[in-house]
KOLKE-999626 format. One record per residue (C-alpha): x, y, z; residue number from 1; residue in one letter. Coordinates in pm, 1 decimal. Layout:
<site <X; Y; Z>; NUM; A>
...
END
This chain:
<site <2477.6; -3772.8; 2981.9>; 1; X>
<site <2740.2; -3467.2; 3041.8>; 2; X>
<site <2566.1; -3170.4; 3171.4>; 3; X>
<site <2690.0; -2787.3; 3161.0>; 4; X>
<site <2582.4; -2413.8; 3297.6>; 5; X>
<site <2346.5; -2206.0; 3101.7>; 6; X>
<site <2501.4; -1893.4; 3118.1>; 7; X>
<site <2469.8; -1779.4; 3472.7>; 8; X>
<site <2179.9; -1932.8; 3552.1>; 9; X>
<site <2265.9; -2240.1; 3788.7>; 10; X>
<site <2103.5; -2455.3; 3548.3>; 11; X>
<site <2250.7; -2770.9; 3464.1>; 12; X>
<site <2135.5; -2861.8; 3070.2>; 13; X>
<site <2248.0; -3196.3; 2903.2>; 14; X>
<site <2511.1; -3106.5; 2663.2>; 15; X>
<site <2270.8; -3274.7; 2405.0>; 16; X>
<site <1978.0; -3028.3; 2370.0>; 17; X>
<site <1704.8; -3172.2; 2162.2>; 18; X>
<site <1558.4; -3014.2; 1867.6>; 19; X>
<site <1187.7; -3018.1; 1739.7>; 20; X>
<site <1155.5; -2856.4; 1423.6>; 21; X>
<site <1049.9; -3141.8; 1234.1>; 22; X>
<site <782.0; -3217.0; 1417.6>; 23; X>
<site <495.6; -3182.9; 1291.8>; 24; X>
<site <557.7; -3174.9; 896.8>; 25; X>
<site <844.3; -3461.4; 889.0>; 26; X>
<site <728.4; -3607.6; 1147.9>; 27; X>
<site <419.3; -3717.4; 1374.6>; 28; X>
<site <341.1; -3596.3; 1723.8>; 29; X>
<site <328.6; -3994.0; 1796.0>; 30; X>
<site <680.1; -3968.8; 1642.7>; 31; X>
<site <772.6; -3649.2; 1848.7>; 32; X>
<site <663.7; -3830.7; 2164.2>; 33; X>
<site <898.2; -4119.1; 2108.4>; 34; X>
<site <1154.1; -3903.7; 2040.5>; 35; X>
<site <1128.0; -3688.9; 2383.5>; 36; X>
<site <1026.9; -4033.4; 2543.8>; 37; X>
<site <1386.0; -4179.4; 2458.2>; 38; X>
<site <1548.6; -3815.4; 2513.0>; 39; X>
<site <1452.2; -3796.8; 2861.7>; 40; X>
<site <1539.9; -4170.8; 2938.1>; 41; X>
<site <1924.6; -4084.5; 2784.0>; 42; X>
<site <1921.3; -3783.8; 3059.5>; 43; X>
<site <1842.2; -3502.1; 2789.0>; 44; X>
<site <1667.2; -3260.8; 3002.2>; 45; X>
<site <1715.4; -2971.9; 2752.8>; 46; X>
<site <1477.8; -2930.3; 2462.8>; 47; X>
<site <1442.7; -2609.6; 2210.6>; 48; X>
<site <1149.9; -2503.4; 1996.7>; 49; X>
<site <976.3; -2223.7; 1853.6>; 50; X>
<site <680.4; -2050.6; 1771.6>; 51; X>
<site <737.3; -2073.0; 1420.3>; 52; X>
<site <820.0; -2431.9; 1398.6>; 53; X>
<site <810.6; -2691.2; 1211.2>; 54; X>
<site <1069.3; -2501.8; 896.5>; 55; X>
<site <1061.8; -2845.8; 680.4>; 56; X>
<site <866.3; -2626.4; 538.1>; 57; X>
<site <727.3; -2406.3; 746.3>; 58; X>
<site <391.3; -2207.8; 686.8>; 59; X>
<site <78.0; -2119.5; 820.1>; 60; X>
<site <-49.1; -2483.4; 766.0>; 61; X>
<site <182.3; -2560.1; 1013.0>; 62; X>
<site <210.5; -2282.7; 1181.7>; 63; X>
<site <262.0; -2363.6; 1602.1>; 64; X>
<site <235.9; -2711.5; 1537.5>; 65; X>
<site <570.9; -2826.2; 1705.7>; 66; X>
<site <481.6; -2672.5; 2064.7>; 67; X>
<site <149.0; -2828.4; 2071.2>; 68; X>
<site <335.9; -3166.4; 2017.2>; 69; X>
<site <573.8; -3026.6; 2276.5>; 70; X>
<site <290.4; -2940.1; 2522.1>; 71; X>
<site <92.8; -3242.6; 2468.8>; 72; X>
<site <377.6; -3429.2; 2609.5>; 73; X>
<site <402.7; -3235.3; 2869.2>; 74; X>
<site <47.4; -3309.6; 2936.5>; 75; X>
<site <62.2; -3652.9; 2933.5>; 76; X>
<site <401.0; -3742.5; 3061.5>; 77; X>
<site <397.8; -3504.3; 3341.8>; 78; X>
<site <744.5; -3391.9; 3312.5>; 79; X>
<site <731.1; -3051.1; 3299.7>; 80; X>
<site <888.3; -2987.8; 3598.0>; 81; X>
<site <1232.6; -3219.9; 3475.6>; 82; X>
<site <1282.7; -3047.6; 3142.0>; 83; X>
<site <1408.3; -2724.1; 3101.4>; 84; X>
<site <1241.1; -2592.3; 2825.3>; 85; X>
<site <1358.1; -2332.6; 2537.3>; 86; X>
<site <1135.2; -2155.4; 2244.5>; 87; X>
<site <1176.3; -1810.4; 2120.5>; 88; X>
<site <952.6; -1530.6; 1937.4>; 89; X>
<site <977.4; -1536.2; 1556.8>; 90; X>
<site <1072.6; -1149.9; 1502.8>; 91; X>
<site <992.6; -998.1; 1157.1>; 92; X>
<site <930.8; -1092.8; 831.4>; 93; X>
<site <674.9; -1395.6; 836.5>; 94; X>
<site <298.2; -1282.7; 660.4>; 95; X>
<site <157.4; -1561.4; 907.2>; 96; X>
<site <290.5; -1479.0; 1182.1>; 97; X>
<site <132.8; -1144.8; 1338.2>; 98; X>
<site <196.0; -1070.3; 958.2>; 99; X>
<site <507.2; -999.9; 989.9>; 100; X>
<site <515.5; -704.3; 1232.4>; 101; X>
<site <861.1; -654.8; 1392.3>; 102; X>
<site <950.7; -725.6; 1772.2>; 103; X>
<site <767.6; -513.6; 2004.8>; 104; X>
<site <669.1; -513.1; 2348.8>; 105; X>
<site <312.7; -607.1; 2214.8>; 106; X>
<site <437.6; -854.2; 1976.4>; 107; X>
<site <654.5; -1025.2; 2223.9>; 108; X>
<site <408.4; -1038.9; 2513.5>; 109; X>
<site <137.7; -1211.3; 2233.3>; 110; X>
<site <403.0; -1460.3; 2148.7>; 111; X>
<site <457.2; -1585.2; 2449.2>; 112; X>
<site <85.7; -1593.4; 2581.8>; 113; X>
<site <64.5; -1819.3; 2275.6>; 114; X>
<site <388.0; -2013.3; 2322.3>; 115; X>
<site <237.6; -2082.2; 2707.3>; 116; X>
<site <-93.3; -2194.0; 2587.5>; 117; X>
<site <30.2; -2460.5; 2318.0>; 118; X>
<site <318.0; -2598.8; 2533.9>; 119; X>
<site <29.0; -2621.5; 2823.3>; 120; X>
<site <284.2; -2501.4; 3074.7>; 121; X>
<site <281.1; -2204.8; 3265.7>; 122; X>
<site <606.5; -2069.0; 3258.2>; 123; X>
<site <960.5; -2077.8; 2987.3>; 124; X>
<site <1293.0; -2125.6; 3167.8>; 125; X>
<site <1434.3; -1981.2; 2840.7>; 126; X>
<site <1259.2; -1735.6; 2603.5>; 127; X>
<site <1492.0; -1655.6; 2314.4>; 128; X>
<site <1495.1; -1392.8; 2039.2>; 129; X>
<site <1477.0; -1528.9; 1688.1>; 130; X>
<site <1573.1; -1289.1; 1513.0>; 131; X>
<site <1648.5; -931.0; 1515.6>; 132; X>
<site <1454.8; -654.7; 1385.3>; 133; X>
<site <1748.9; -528.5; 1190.9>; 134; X>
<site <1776.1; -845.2; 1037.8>; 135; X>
<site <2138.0; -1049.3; 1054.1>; 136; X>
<site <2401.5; -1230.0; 841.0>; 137; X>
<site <2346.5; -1563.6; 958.5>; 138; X>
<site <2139.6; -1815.1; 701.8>; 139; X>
<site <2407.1; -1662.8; 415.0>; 140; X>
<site <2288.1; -1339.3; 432.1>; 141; X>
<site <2708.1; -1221.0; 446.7>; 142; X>
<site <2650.7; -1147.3; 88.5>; 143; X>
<site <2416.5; -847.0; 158.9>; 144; X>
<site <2476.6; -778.5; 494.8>; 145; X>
<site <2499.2; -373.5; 514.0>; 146; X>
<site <2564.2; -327.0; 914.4>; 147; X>
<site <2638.6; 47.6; 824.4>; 148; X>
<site <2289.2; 124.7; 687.1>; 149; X>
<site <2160.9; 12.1; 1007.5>; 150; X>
<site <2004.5; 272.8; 1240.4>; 151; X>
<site <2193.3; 176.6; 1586.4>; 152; X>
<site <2026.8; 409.3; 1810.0>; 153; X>
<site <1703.9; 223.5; 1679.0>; 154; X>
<site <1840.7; -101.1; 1692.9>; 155; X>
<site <1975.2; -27.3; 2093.3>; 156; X>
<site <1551.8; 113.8; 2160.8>; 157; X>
<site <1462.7; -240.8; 2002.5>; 158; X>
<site <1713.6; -406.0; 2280.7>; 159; X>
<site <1564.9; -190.0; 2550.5>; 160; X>
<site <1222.4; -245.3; 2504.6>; 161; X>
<site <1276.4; -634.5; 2428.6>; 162; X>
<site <1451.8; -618.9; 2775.7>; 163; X>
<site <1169.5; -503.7; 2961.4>; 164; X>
<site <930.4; -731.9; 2823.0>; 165; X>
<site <1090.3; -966.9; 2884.7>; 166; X>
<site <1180.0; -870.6; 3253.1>; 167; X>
<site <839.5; -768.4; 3262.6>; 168; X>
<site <724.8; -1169.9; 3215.9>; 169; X>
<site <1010.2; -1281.0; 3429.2>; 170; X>
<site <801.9; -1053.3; 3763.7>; 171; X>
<site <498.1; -1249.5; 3605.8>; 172; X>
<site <670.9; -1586.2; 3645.2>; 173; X>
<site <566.7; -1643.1; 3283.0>; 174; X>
<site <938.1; -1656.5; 3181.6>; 175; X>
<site <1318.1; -1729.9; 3384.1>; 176; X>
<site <1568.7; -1668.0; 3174.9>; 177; X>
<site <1653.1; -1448.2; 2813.7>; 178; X>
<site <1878.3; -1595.2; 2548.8>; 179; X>
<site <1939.3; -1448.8; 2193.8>; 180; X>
<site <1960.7; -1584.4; 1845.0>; 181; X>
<site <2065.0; -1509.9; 1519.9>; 182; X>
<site <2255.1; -1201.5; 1665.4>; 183; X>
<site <2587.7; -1048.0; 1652.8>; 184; X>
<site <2867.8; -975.0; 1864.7>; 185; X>
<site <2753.5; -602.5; 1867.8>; 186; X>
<site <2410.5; -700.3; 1959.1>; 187; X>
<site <2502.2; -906.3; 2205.6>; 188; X>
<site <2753.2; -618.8; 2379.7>; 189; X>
<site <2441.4; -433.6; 2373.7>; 190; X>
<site <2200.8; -648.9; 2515.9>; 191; X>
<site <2444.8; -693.1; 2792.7>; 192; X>
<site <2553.5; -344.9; 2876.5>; 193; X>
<site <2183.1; -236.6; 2847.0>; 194; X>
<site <2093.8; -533.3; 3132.5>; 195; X>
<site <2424.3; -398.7; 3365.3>; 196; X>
<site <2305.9; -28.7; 3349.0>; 197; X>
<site <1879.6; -98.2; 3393.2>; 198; X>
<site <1868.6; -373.9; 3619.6>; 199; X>
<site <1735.6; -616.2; 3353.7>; 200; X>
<site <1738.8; -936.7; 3201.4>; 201; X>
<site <2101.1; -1104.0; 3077.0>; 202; X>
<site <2104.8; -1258.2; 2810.8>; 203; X>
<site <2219.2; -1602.0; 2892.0>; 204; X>
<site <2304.6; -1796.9; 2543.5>; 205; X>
<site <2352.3; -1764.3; 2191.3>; 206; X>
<site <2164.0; -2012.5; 1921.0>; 207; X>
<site <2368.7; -1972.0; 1636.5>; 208; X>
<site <2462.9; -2223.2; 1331.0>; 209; X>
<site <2784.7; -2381.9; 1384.8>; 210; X>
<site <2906.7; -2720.2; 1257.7>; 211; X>
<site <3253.6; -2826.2; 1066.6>; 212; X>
<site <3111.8; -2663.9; 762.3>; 213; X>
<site <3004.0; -2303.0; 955.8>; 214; X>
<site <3272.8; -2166.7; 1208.8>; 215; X>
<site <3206.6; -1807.0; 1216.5>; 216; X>
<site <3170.3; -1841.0; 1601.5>; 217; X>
<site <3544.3; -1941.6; 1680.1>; 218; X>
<site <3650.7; -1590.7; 1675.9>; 219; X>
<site <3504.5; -1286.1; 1785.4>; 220; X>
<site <3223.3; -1483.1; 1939.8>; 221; X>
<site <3455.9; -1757.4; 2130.5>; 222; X>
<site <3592.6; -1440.5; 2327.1>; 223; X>
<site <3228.8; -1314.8; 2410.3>; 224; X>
<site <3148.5; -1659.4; 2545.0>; 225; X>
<site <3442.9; -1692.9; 2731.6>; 226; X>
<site <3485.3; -1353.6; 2915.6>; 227; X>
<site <3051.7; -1292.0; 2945.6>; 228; X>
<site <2953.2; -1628.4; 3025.4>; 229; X>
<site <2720.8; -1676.2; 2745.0>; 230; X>
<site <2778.6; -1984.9; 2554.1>; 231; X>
<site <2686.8; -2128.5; 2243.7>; 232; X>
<site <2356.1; -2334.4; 2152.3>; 233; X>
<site <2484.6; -2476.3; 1834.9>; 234; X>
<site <2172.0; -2533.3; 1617.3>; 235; X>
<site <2245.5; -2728.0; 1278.3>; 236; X>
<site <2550.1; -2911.3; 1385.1>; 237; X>
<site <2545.0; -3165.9; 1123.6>; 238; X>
<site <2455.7; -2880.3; 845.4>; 239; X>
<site <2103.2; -2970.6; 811.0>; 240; X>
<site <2233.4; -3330.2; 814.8>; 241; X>
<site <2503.5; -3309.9; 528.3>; 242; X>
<site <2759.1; -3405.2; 801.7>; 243; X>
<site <2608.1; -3727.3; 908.4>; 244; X>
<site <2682.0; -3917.9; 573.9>; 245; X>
<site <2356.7; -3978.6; 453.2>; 246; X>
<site <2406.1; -3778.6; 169.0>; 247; X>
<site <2699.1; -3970.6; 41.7>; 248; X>
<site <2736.1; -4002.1; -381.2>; 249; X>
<site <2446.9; -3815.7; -390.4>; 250; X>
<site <2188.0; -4018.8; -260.0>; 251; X>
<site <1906.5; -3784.5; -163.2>; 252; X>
<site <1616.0; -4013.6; 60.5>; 253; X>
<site <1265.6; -3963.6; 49.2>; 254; X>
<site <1167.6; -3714.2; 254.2>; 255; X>
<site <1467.2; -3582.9; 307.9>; 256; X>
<site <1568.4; -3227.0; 391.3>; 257; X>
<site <1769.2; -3206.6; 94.6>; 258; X>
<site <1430.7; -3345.0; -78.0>; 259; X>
<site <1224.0; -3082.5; 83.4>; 260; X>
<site <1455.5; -2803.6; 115.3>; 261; X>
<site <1668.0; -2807.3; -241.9>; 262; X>
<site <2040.4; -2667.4; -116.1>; 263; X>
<site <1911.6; -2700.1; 267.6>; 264; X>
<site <1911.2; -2345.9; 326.7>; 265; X>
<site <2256.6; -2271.6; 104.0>; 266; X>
<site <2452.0; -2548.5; 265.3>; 267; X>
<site <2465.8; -2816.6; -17.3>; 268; X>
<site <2653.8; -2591.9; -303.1>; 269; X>
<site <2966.8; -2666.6; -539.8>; 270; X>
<site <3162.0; -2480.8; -297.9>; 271; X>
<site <3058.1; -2717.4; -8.5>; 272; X>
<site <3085.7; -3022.7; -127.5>; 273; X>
<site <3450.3; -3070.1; -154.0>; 274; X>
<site <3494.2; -2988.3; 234.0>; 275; X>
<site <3194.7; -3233.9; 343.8>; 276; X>
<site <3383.4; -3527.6; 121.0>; 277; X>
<site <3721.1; -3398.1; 333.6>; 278; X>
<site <3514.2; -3415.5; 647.5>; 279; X>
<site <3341.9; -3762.2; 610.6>; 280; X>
<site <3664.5; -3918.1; 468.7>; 281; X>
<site <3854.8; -3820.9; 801.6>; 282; X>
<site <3505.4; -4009.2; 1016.2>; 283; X>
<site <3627.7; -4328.1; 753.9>; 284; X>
<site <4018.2; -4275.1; 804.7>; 285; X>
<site <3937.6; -4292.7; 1159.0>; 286; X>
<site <3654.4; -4557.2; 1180.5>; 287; X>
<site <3414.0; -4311.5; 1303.3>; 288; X>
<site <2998.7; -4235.9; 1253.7>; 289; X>
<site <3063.2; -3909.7; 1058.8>; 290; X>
<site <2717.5; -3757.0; 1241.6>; 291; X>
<site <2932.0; -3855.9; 1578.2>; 292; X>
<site <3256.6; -3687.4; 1485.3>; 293; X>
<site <3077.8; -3400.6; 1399.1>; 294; X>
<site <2876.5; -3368.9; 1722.9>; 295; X>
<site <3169.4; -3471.4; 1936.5>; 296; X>
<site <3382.0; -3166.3; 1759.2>; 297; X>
<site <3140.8; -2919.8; 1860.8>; 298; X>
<site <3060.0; -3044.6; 2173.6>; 299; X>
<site <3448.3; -3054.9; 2264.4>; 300; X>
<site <3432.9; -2649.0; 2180.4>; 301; X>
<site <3528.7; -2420.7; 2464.0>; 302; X>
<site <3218.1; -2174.2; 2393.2>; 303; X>
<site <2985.6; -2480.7; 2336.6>; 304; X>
<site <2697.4; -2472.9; 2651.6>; 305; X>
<site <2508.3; -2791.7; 2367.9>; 306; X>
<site <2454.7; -2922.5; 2052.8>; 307; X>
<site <2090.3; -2895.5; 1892.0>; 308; X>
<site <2040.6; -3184.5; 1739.7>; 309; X>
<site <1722.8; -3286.9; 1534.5>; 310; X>
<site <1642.1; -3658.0; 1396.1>; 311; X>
<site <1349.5; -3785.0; 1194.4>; 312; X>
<site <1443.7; -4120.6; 1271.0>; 313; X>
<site <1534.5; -4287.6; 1575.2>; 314; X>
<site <1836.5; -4421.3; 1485.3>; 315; X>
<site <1957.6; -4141.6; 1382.2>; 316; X>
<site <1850.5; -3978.2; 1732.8>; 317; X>
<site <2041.9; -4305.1; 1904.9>; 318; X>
<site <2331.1; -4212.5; 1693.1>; 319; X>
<site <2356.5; -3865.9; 1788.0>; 320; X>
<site <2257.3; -3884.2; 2165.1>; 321; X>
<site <2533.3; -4141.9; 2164.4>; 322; X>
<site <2788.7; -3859.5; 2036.2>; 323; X>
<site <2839.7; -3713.6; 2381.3>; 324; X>
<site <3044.2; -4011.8; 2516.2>; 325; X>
<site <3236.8; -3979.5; 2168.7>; 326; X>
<site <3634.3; -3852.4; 2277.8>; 327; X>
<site <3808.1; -3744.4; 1966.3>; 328; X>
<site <4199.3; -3787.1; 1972.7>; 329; X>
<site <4490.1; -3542.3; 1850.5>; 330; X>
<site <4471.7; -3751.9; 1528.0>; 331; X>
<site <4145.0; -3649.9; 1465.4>; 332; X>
<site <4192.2; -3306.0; 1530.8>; 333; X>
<site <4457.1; -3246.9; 1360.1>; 334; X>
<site <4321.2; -3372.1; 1047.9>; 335; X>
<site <4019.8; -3155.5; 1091.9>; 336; X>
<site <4249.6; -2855.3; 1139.0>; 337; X>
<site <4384.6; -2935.7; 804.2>; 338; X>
<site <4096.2; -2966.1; 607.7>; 339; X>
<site <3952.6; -2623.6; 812.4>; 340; X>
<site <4252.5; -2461.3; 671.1>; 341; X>
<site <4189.9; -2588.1; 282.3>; 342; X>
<site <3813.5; -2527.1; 357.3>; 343; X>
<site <3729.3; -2241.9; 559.5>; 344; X>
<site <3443.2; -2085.6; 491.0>; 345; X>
<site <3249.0; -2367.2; 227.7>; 346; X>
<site <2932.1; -2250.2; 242.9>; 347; X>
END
């Protein structure tokens, strides 16, 4: 396993982070166990979650139901102390969750108390933000995105008091670091400036979709990770699994995400498929597993701290775990810079 910094932390996390959000619904907690048994033994000692998870669907059914699985490892394995363990606070917008009140100082503080109880651990090295209460772009909301209807000076109270909440749990040892999600390059600044001036928490990542198909963050967001130290923790690098091939012809298995989830969340459109045939012909050109190509691109990403990667199988966690000892050559990248510039924005 590689390992890099999380942010400025001086935490080492496995460039492979592993992701949970099937567990649960797609999968079992037996299945979830297996999964975070063979993690760990690979030398993954970085794992993300959520309150809100599982998404495949997600509901109040199911509501929570990934961290227990999470914590009930923990319980059993006694591990706690060799993982170092991310989940975040929904934000707005969800009837079932807190029904659907935006981030507050109450509504964080809640979260967490319930985030600590189902992962049966008594503290978060990395409490993230889901989403903003001003809402974002990401999930192809470009379409409608209306930045200048936004209230700002709100927005900037919303950082504040999210700040000191969260600095507020940090004192309590409930919580060690901050990270964001979901956000922009403004709301990061923000969060940042407002941490300089008050003493507060940094914020020490950014979850946000990228993959071969989604490369919004190799611009104004590459420059905020390289000169602020906050790097990137790539959820959906395969695009909810389009990349890895499984898809091919269009196949669509039982039990699938494309099964469950139609489009997978806008990804799989007329638009995109032309550039995930490009992308899965250069893995074939090349003799490559297309889910390894695509893991080992965004793992060889200046900004990238990990990939998130999520499996309902394990051999399709073995296959992706396996992607971090994957070196692409010039070839290779130079044929994905081609079909990047044919292709770039697909979905």
């Amino acid at each position: 396993m590689k390992y890099r910094k999380l942010g400025r932390t001086g935490l080492d996390v496995s460039a492979i982070c592993l992701g949970t959000m099937t567990w649960g619904s797609q999968n079992t907690e037996a299945e979830g166990h297996e999964q975070m048994d063979y993690a760990a033994g690979q030398g993954v000692n970085f794992f993300d979650t959520a309150e809100l998870y599982p998404t495949t669907p997600q509901g109040p059914e199911t509501y929570g139901r990934t961290e227990e699985i999470v914590g009930s490892w923990f319980a059993s394995r006694k591990k706690r102390d060799d993982i170092v363990l991310a989940t975040k606070v929904a934000g707005p917008g969800r009837p079932h969750i807190d029904d659907a009140a935006p981030l507050s100082a109450e509504r964080i503080r809640r979260a967490c108390e319930r985030s600590l109880k189902r992962l049966q651990t008594d503290y978060i090295d990395l409490y993230q933000i889901h989403w903003p209460n001003r809402g974002s772009y990401h999930f192809r909301q470009t379409w409608t995105w209306a930045p200048h209807t936004h209230d700002g000076d709100r927005a900037k109270d919303d950082f504040a008091e999210t700040l000191e909440t969260v600095g507020a749990l940090i004192k309590e040892g409930k919580v060690r670091h901050f990270g964001l999600s979901n956000e922009s390059v403004w709301g990061a600044m923000n969060y940042l400036r407002l941490a300089e001036d008050r003493g507060l928490p940094r914020a020490q990542s950014m979850q946000n979709e990228y993959s071969l198909l989604h490369r919004i963050y190799d611009t104004d967001f590459a420059e905020l990770s390289a000169h602020e130290d906050v790097g990137l923790l790539a959820y959906s690098p395969l695009a909810g699994g389009l990349l890895s091939g499984k898809y091919r012809g269009g196949v669509v298995p039982a039990g699938s995400r494309l099964e469950l989830q139609g489009d997978i969340n806008g990804r799989y459109t007329e638009r995109s498929k032309p550039a995930l045939d490009a992308y899965i012909g250069i893995a074939d050109k090349y003799g490559l597993d297309p889910a390894q190509m695509a893991l080992a691109f965004g793992l060889s990403r200046p900004f990238m701290t990990a990939v998130i990667i999520g499996a309902t199988s394990m051999d399709q966690l073995k296959t992706n775990i396996a992607s971090v000892d994957v070196e692409l050559s010039g070839a290779v990248l130079d044929d994905i810079l081609e079909v990047y510039k044919q292709y770039p924005v697909p979905m």
